[in-house]
C-alpha positions in Angstrom: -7.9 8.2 8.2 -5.8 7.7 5.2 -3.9 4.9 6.7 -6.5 3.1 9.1 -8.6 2.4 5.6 -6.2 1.3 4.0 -4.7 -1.1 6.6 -7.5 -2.1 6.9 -8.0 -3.4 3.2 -4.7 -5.1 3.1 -5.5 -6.7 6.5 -2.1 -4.9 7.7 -0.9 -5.9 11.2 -1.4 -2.4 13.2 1.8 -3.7 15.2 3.9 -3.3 12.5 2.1 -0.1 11.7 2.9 1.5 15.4 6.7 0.1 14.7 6.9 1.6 12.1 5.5 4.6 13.2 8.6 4.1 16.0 11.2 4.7 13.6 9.3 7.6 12.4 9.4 9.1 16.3 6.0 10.1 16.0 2.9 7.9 17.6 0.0 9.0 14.9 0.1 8.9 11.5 -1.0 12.4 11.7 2.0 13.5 13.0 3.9 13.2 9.6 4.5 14.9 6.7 2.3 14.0 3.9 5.3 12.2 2.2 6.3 10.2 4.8 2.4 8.8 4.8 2.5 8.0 1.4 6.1 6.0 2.1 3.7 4.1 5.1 1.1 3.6 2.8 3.3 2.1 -0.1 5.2 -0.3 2.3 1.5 -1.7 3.8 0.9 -2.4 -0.5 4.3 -3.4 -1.1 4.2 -6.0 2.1 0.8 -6.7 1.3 1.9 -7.8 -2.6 5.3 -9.5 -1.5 3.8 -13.0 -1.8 1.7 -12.3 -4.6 4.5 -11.6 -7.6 6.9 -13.5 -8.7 9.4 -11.2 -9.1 10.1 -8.3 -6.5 9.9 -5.3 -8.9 6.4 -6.6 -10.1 4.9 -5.1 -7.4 6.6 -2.2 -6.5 6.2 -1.1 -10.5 2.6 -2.0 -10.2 2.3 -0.1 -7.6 3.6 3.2 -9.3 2.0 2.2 -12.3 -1.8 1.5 -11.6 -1.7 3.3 -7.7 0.3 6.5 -7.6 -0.4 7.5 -11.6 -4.1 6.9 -10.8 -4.1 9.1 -7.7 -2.2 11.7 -9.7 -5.1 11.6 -12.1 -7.8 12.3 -9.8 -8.6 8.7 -8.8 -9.9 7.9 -5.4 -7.1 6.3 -3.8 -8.9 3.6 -2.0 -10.6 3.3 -5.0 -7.2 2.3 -6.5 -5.6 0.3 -4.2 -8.7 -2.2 -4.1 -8.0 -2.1 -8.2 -4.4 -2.9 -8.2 -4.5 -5.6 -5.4 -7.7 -7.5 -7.4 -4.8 -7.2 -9.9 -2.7 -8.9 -8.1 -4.9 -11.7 -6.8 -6.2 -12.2 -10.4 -2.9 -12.2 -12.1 -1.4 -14.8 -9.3 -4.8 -16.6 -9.7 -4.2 -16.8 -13.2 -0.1 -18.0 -12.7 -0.9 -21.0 -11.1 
């Protein structure tokens, strides 16, 4: 459920999703190890943010920074994700 929310959010292609999926040789996310959906998770956000910094570590420290230390903390992380990618969209908003 994890995933389909938030592929959801970021409008993620599900192709990409089963390809990556593919290379995972499983056909559900519910297959893998909790790690390996956390890796599928960060590269929908990290895709999802490649056009929206200027500079590549931007988003991936973001990321780390206001998605995984907030889900470490006890935040929702849905709840997170829709934080740090209004972050992003105001902070490119903002840029321009």
């Amino acid at each position: 459920m994890r995933v389909k929310n938030i592929r959801t959010l970021l409008d993620y292609p599900l192709d990409l999703v089963k390809e990556w999926l593919r290379f995972q040789d499983v056909e559900l996310p519910s297959s893998l190890l909790e790690e390996k959906i956390d890796e599928l998770i960060k590269t929908m956000c990290l895709a999802w943010a490649s056009d929206k910094c200027e500079h590549p570590n931007h988003a991936e420290s973001s990321y780390q920074k206001q998605v995984v230390d907030a889900v470490a903390n006890s935040t929702d992380e849905l709840t997170a994700i829709k934080t740090w990618t209004q972050h992003l969209q105001t902070s490119k908003a903002g840029a321009m």
